[in-house]
Backbone as XML, in Angstrom:
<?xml version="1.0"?>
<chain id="A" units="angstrom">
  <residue number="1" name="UNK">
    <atom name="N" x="-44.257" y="-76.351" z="-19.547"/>
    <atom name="CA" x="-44.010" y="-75.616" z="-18.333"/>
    <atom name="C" x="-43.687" y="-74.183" z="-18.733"/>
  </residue>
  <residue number="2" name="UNK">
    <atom name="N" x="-44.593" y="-73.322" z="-18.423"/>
    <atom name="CA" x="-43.815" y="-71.844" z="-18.643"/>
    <atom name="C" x="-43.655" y="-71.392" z="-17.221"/>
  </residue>
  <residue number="3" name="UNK">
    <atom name="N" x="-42.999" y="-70.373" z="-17.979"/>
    <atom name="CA" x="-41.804" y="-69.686" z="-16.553"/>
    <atom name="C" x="-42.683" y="-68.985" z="-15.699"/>
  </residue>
  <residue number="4" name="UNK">
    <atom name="N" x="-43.909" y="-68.814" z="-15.312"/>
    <atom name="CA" x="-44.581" y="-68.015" z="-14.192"/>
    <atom name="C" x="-44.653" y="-69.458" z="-13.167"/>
  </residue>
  <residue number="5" name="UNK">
    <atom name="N" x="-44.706" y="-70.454" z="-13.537"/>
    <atom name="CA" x="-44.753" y="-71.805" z="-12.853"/>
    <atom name="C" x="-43.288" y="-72.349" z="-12.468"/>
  </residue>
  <residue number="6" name="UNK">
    <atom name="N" x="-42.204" y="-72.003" z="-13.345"/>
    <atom name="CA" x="-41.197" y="-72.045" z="-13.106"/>
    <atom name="C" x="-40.604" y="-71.497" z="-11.995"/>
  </residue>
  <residue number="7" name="UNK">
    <atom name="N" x="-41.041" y="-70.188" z="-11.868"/>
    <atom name="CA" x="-40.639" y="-69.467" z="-10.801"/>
    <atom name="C" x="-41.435" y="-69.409" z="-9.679"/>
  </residue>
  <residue number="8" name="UNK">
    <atom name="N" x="-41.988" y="-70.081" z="-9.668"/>
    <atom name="CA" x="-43.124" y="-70.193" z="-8.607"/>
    <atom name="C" x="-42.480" y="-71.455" z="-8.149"/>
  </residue>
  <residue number="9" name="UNK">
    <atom name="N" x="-41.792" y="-72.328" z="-8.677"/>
    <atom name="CA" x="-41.427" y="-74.014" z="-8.493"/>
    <atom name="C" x="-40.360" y="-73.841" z="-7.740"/>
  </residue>
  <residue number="10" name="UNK">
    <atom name="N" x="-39.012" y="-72.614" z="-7.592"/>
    <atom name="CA" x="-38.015" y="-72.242" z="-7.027"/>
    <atom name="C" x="-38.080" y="-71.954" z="-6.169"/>
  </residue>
  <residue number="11" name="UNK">
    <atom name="N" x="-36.940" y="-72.872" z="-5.116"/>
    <atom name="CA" x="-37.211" y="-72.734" z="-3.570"/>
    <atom name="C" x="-36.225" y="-71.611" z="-3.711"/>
  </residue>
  <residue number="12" name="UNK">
    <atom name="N" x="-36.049" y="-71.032" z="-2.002"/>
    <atom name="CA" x="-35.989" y="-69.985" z="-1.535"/>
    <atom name="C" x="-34.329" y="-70.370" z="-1.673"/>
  </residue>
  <residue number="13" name="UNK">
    <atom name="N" x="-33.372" y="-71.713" z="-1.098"/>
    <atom name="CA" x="-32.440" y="-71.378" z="-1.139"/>
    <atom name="C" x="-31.506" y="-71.119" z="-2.718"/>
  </residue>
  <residue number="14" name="UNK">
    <atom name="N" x="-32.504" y="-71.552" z="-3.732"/>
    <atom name="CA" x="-32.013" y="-71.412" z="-5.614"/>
    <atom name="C" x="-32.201" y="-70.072" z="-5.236"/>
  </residue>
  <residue number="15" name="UNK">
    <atom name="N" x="-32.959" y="-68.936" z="-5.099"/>
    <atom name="CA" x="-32.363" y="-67.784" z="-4.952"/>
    <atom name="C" x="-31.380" y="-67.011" z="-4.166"/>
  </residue>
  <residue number="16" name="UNK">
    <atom name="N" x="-30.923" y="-67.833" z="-3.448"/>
    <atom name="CA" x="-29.778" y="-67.444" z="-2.348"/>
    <atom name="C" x="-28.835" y="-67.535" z="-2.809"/>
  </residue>
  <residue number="17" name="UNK">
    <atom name="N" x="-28.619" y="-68.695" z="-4.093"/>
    <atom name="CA" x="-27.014" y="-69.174" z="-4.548"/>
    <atom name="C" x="-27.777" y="-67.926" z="-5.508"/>
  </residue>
  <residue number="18" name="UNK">
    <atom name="N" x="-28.320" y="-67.994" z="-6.400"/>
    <atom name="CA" x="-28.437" y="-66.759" z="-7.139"/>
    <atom name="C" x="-28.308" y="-65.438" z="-6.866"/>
  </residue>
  <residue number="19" name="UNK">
    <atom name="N" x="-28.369" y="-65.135" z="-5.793"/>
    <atom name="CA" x="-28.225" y="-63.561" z="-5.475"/>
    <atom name="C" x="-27.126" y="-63.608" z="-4.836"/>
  </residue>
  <residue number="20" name="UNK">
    <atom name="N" x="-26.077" y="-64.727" z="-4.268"/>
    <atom name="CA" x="-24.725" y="-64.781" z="-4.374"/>
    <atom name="C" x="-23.755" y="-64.692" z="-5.551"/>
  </residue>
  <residue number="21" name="UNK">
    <atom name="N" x="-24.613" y="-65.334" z="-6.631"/>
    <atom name="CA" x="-23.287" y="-65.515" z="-7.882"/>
    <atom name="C" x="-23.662" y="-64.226" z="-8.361"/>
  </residue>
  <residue number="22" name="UNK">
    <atom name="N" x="-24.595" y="-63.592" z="-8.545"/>
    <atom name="CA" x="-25.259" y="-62.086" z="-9.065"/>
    <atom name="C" x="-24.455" y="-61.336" z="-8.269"/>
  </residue>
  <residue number="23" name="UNK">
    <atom name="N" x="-24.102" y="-61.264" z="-6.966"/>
    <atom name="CA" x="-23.276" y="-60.142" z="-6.290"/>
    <atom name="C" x="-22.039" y="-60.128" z="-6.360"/>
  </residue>
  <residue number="24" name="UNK">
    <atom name="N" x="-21.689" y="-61.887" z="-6.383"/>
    <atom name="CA" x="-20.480" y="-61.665" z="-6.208"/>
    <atom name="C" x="-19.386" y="-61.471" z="-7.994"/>
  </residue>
  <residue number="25" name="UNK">
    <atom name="N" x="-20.416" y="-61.754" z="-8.805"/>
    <atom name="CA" x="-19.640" y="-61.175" z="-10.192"/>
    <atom name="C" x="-20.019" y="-59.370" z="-9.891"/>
  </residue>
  <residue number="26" name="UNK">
    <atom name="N" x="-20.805" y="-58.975" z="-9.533"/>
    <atom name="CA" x="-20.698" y="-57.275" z="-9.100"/>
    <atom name="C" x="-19.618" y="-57.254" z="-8.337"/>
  </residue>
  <residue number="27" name="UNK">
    <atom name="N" x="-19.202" y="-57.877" z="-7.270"/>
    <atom name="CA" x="-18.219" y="-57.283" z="-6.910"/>
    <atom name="C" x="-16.691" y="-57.703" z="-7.731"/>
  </residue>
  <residue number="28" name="UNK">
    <atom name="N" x="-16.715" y="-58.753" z="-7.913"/>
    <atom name="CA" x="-15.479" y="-58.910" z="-8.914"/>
    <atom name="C" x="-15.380" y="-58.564" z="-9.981"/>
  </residue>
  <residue number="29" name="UNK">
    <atom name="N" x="-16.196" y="-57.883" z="-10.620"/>
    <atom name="CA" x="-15.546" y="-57.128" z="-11.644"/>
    <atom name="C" x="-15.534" y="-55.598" z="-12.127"/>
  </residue>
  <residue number="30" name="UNK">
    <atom name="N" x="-15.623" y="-55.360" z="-10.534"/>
    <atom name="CA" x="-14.594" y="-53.701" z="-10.911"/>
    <atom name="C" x="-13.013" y="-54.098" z="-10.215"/>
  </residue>
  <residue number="31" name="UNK">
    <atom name="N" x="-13.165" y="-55.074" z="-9.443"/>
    <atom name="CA" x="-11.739" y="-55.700" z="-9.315"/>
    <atom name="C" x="-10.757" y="-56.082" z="-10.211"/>
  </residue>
  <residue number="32" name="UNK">
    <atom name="N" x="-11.614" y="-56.845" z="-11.012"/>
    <atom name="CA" x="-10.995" y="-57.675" z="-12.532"/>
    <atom name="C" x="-10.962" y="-55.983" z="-13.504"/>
  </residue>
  <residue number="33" name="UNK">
    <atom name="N" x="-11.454" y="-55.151" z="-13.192"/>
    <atom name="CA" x="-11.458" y="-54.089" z="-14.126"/>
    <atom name="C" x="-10.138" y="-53.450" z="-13.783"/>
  </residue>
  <residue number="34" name="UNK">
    <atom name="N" x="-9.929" y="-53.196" z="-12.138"/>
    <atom name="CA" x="-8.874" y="-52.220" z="-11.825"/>
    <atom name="C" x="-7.533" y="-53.067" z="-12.287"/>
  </residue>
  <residue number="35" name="UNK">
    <atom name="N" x="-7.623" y="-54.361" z="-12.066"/>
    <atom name="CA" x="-6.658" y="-55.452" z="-11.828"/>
    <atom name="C" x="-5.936" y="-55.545" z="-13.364"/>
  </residue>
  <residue number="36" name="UNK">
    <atom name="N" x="-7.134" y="-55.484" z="-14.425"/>
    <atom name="CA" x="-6.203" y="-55.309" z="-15.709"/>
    <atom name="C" x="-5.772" y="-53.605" z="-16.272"/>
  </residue>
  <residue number="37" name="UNK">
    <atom name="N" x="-6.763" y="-52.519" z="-15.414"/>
    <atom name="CA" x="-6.206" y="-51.164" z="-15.763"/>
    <atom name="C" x="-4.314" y="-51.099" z="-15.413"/>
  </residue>
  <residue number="38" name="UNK">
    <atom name="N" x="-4.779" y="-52.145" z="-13.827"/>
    <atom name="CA" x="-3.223" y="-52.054" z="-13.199"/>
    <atom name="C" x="-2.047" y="-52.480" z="-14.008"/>
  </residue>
  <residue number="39" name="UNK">
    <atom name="N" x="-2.223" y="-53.877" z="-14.806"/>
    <atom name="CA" x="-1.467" y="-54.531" z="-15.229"/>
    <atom name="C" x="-1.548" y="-53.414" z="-17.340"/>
  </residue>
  <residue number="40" name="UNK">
    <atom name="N" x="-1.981" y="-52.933" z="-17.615"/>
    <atom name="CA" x="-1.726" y="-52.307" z="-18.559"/>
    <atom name="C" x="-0.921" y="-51.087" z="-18.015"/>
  </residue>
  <residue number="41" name="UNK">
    <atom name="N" x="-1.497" y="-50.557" z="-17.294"/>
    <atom name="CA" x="-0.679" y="-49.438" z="-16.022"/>
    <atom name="C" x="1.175" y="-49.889" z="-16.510"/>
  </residue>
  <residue number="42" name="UNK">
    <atom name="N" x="1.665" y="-51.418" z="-15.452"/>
    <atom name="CA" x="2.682" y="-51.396" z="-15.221"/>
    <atom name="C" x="3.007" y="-51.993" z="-17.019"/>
  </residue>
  <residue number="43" name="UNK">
    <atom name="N" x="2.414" y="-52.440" z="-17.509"/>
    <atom name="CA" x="2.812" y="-52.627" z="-19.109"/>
    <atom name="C" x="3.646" y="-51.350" z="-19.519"/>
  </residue>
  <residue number="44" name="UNK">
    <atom name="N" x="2.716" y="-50.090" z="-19.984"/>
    <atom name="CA" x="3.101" y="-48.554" z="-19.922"/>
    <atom name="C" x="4.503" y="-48.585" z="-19.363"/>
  </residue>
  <residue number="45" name="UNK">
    <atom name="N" x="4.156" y="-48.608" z="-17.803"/>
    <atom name="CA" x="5.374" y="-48.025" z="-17.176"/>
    <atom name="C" x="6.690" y="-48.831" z="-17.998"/>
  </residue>
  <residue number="46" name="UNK">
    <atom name="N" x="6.902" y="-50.446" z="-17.889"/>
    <atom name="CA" x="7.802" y="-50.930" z="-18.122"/>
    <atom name="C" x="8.328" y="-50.362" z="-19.508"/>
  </residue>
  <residue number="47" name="UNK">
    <atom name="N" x="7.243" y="-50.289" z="-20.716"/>
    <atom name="CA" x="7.878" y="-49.685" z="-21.940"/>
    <atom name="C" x="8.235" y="-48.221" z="-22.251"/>
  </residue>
  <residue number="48" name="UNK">
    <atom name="N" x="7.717" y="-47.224" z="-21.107"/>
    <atom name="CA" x="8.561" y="-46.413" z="-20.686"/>
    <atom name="C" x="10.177" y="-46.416" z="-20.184"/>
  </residue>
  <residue number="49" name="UNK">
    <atom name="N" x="10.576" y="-46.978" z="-19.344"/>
    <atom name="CA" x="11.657" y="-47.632" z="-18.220"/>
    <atom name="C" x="12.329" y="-48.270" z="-19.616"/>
  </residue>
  <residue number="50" name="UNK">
    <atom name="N" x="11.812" y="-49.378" z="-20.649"/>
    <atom name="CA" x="12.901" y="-49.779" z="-21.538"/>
    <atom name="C" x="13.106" y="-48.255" z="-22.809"/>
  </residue>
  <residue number="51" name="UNK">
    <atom name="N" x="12.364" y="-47.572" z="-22.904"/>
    <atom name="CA" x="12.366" y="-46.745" z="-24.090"/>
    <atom name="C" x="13.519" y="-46.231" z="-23.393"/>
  </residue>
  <residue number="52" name="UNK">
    <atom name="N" x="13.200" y="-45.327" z="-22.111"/>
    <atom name="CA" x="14.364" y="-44.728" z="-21.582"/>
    <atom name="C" x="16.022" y="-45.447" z="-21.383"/>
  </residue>
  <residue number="53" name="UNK">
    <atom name="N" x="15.990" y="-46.820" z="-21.627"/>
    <atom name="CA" x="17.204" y="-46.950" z="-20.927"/>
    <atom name="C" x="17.689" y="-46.993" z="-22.654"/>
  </residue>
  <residue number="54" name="UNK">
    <atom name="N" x="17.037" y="-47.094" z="-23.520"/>
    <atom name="CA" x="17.363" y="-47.256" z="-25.097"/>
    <atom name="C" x="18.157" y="-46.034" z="-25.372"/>
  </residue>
  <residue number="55" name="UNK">
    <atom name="N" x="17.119" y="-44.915" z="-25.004"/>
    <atom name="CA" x="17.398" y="-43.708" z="-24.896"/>
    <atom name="C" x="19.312" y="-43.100" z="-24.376"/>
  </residue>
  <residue number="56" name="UNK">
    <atom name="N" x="18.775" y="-43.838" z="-23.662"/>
    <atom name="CA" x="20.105" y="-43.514" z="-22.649"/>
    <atom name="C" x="21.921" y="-44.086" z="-23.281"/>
  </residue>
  <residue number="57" name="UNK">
    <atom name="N" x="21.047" y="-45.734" z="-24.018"/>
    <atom name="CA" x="22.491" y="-45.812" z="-24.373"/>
    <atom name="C" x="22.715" y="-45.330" z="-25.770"/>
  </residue>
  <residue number="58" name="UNK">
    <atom name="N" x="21.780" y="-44.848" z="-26.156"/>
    <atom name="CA" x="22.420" y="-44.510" z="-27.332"/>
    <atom name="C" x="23.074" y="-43.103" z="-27.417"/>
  </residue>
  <residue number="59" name="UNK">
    <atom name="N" x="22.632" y="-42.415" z="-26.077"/>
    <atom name="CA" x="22.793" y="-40.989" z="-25.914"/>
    <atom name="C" x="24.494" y="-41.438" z="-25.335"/>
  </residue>
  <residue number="60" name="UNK">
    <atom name="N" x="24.831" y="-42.284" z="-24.627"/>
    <atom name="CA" x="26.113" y="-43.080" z="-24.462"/>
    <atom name="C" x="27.275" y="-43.315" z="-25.521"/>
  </residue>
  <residue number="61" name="UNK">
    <atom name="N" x="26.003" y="-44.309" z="-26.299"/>
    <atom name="CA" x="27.192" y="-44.210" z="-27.582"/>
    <atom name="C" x="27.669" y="-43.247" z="-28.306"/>
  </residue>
  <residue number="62" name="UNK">
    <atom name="N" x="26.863" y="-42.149" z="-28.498"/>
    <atom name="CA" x="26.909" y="-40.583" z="-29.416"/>
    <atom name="C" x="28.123" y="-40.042" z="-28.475"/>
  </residue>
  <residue number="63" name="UNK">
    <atom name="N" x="27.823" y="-39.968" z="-26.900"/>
    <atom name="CA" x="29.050" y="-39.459" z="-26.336"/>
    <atom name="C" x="30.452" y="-39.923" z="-26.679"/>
  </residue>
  <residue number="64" name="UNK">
    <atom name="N" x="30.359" y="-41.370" z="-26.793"/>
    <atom name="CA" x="31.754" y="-42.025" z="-26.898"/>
    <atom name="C" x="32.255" y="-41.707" z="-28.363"/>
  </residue>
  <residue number="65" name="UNK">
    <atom name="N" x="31.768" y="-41.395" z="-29.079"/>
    <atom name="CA" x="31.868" y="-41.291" z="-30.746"/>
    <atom name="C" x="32.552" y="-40.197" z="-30.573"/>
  </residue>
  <residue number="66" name="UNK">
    <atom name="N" x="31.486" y="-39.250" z="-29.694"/>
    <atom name="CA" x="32.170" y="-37.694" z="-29.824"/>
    <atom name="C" x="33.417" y="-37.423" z="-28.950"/>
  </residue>
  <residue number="67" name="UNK">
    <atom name="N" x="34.035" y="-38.152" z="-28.076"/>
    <atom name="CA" x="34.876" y="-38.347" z="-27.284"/>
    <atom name="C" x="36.106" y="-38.913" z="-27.949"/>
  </residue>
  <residue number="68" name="UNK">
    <atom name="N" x="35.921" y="-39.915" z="-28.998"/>
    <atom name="CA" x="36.717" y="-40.620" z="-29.785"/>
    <atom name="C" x="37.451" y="-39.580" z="-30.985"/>
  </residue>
  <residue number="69" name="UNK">
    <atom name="N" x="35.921" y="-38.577" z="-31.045"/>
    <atom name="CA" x="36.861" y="-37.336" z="-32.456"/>
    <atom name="C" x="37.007" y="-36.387" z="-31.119"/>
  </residue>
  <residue number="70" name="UNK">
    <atom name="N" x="36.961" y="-36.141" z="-30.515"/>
    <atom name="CA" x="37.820" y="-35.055" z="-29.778"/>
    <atom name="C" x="39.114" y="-35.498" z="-29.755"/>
  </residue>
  <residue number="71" name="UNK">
    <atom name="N" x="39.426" y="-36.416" z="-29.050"/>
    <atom name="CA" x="40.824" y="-36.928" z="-28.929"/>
    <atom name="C" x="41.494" y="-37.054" z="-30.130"/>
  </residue>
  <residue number="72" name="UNK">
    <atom name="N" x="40.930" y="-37.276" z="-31.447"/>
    <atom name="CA" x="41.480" y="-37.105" z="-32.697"/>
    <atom name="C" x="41.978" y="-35.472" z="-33.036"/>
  </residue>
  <residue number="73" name="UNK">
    <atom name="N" x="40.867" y="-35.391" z="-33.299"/>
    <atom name="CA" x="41.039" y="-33.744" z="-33.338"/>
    <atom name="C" x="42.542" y="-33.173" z="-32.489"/>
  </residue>
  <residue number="74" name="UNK">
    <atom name="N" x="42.373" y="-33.211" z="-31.180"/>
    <atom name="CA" x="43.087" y="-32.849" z="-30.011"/>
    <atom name="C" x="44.711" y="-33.061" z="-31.110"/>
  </residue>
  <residue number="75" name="UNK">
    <atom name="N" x="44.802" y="-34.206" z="-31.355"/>
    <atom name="CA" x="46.036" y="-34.745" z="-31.587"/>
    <atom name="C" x="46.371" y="-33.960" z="-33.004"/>
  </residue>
  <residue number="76" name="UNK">
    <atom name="N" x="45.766" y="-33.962" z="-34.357"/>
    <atom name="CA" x="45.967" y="-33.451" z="-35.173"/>
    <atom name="C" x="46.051" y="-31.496" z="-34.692"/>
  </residue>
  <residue number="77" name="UNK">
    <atom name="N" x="45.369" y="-31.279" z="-34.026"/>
    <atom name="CA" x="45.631" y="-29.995" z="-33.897"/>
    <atom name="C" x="47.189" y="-30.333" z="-33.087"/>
  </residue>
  <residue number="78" name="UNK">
    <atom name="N" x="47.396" y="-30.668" z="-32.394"/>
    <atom name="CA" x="48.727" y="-30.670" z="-31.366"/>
    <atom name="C" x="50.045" y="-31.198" z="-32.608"/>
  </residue>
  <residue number="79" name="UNK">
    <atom name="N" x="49.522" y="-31.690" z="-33.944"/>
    <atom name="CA" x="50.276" y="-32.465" z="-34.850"/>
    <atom name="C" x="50.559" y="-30.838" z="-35.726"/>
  </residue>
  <residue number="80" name="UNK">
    <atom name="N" x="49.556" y="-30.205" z="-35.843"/>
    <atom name="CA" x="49.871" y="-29.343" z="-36.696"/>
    <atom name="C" x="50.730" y="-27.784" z="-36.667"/>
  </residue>
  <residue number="81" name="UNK">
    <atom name="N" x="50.118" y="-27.425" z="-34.311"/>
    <atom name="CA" x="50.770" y="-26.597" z="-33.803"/>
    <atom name="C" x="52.172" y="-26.979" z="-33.974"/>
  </residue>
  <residue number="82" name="UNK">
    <atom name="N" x="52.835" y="-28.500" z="-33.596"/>
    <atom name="CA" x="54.533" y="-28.981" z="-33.728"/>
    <atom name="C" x="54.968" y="-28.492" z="-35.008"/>
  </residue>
  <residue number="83" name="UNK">
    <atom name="N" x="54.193" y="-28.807" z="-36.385"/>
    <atom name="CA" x="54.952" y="-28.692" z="-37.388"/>
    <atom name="C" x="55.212" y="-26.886" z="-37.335"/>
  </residue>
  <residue number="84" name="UNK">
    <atom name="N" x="54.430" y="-25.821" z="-37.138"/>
    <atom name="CA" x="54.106" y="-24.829" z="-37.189"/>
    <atom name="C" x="55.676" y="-24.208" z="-36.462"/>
  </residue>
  <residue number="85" name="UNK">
    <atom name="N" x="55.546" y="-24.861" z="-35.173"/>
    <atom name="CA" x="56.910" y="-24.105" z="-34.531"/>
    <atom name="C" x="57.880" y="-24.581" z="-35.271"/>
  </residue>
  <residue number="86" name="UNK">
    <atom name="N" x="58.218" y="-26.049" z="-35.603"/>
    <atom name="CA" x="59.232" y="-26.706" z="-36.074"/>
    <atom name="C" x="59.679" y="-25.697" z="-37.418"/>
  </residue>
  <residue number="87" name="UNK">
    <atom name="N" x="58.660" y="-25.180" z="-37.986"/>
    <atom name="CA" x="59.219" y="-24.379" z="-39.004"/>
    <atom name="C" x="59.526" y="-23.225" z="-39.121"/>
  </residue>
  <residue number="88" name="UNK">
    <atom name="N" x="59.222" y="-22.701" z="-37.841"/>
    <atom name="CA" x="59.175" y="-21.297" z="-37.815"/>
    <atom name="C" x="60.615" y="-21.363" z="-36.683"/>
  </residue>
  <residue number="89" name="UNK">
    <atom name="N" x="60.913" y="-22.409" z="-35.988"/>
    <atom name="CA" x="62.505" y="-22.808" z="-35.314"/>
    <atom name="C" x="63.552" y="-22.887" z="-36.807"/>
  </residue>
  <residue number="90" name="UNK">
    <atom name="N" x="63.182" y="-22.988" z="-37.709"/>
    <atom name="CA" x="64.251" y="-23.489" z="-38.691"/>
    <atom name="C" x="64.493" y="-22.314" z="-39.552"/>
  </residue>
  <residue number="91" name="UNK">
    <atom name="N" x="63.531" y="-20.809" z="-39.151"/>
    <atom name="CA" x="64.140" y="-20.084" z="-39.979"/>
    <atom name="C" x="64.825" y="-19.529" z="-39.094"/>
  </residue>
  <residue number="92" name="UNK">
    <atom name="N" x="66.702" y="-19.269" z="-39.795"/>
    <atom name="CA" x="67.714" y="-18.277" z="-39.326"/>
    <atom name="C" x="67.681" y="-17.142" z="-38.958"/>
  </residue>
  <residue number="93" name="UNK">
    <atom name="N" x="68.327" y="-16.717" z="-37.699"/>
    <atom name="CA" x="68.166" y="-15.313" z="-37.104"/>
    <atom name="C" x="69.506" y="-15.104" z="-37.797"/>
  </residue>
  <residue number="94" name="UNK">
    <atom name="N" x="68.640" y="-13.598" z="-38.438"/>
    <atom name="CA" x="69.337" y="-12.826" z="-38.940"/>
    <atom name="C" x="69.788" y="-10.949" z="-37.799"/>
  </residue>
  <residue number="95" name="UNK">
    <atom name="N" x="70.789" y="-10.630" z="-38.404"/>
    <atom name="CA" x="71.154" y="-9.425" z="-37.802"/>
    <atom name="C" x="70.136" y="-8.354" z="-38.870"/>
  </residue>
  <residue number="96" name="UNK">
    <atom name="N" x="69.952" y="-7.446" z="-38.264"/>
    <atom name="CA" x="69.340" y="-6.360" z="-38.423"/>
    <atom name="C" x="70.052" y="-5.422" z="-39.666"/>
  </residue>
  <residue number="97" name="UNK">
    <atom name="N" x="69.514" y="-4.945" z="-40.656"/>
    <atom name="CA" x="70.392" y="-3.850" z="-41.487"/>
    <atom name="C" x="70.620" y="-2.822" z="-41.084"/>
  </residue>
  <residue number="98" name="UNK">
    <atom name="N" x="72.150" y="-2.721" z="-41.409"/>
    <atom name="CA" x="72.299" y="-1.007" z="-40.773"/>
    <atom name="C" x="71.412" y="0.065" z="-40.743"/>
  </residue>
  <residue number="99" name="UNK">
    <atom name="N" x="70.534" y="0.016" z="-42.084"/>
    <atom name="CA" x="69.717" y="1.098" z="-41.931"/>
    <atom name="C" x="68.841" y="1.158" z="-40.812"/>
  </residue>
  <residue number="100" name="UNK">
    <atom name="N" x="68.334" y="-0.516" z="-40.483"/>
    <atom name="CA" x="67.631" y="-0.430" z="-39.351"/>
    <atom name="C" x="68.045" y="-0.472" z="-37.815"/>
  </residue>
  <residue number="101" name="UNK">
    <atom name="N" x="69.212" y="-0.305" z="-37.621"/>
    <atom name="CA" x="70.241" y="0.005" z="-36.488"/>
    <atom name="C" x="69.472" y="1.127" z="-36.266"/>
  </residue>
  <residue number="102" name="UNK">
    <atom name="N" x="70.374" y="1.990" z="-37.800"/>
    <atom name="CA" x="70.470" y="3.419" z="-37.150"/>
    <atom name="C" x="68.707" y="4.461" z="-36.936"/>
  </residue>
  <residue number="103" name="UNK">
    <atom name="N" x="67.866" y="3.627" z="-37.628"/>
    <atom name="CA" x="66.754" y="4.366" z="-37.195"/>
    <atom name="C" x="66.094" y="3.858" z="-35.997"/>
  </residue>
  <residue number="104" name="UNK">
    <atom name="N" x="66.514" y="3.178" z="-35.551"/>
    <atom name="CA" x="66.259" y="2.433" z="-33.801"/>
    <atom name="C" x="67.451" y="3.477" z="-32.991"/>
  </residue>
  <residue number="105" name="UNK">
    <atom name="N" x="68.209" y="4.072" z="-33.361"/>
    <atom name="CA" x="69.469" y="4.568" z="-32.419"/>
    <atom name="C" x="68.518" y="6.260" z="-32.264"/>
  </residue>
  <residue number="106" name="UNK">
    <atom name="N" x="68.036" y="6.436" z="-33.310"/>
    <atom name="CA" x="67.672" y="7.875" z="-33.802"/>
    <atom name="C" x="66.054" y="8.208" z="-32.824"/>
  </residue>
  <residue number="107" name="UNK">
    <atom name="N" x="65.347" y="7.034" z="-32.742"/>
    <atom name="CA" x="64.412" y="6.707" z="-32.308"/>
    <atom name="C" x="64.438" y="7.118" z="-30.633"/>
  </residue>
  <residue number="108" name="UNK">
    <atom name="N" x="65.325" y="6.562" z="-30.371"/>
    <atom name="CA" x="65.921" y="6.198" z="-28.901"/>
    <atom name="C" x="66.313" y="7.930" z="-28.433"/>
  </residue>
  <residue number="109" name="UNK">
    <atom name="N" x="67.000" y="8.416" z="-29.783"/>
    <atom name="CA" x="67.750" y="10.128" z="-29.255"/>
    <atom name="C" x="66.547" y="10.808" z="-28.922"/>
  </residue>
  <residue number="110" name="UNK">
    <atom name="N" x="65.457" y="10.809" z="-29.872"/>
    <atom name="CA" x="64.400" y="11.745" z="-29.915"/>
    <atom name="C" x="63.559" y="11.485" z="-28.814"/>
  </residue>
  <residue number="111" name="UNK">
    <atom name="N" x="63.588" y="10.271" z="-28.217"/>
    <atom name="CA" x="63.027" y="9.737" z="-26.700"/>
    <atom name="C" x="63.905" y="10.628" z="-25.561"/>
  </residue>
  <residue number="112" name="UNK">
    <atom name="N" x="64.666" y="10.855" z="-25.860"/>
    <atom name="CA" x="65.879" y="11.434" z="-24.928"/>
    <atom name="C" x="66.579" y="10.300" z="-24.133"/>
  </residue>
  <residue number="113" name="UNK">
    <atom name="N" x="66.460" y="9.749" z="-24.713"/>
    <atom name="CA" x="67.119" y="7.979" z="-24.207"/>
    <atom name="C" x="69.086" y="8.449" z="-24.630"/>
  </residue>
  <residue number="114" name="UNK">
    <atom name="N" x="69.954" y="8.132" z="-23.486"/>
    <atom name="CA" x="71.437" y="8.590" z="-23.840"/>
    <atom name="C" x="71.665" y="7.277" z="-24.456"/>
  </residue>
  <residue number="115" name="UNK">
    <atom name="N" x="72.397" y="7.750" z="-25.784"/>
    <atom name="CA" x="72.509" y="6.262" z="-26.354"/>
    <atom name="C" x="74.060" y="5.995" z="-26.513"/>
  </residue>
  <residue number="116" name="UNK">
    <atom name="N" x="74.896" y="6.535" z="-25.824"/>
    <atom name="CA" x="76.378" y="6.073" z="-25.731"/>
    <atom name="C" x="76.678" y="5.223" z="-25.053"/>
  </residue>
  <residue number="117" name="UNK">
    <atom name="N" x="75.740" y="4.813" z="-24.438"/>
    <atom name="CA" x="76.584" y="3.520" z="-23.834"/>
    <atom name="C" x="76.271" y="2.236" z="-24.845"/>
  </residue>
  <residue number="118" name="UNK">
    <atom name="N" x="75.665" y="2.554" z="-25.595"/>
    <atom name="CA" x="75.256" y="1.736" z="-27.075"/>
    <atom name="C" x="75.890" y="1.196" z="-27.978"/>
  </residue>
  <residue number="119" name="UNK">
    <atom name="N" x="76.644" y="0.065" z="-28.308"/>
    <atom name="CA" x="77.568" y="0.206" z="-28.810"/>
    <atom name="C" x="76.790" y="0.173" z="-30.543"/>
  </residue>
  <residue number="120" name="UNK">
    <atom name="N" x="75.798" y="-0.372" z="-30.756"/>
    <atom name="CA" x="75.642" y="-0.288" z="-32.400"/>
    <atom name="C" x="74.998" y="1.231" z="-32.229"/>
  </residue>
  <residue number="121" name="UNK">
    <atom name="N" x="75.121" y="2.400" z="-31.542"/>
    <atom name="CA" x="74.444" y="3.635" z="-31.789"/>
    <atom name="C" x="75.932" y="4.565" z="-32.196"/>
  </residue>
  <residue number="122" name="UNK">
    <atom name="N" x="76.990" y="4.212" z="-31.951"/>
    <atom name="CA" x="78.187" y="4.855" z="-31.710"/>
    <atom name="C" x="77.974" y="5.397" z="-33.131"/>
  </residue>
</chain>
């Protein structure tokens, strides 16, 4: 049997299911095409959406790290300003030397400042 007899042997409705299954894989598969562009689409998106939230906590944790030495910091500086006064409270006030009385009294005359009511100018 060759096929010019073959096709001559095919009734009319064998080409009807045939030019159904012929159309209808044309039409389903720019469907099946968009349908897996879509689903690689939301693939993308989702490993976007997880990169970012990765992103995010680690940009989280770096904050808390740096939040953790601030407050360190904070304290050692506040540890080091205390000792600073504490030592600078413990040195003794002293009185002034006469010499430096009297060139503060002399200071004051040449201002025209009256300095008798003064008692270290007397």
């Amino acid at each position: 049997m060759n096929l010019g007899n073959w096709i001559k042997g095919v009734t009319g409705a064998y080409w009807k299911i045939a030019a159904a299954f012929v159309l209808g894989a044309l039409l389903t598969a720019p469907l099946a095409y968009c349908e897996g562009k879509s689903a690689g689409t939301s693939k993308a998106d989702a490993a976007a959406a997880v990169a970012t939230v990765e992103v995010m906590k680690v940009d989280a944790d770096a904050k808390e790290v740096a939040a953790i030495e601030r407050r360190k910091d904070d304290a050692s500086i506040a540890e080091k300003q205390e000792a600073l006064t504490d030592a600078v409270a413990n040195i003794p006030d002293a009185l002034p030397s006469p010499r430096r009385v009297a060139l503060a009294c002399e200071r004051l005359r040449q201002q025209g400042t009256d300095t008798t009511a003064l008692a270290a100018c007397r």
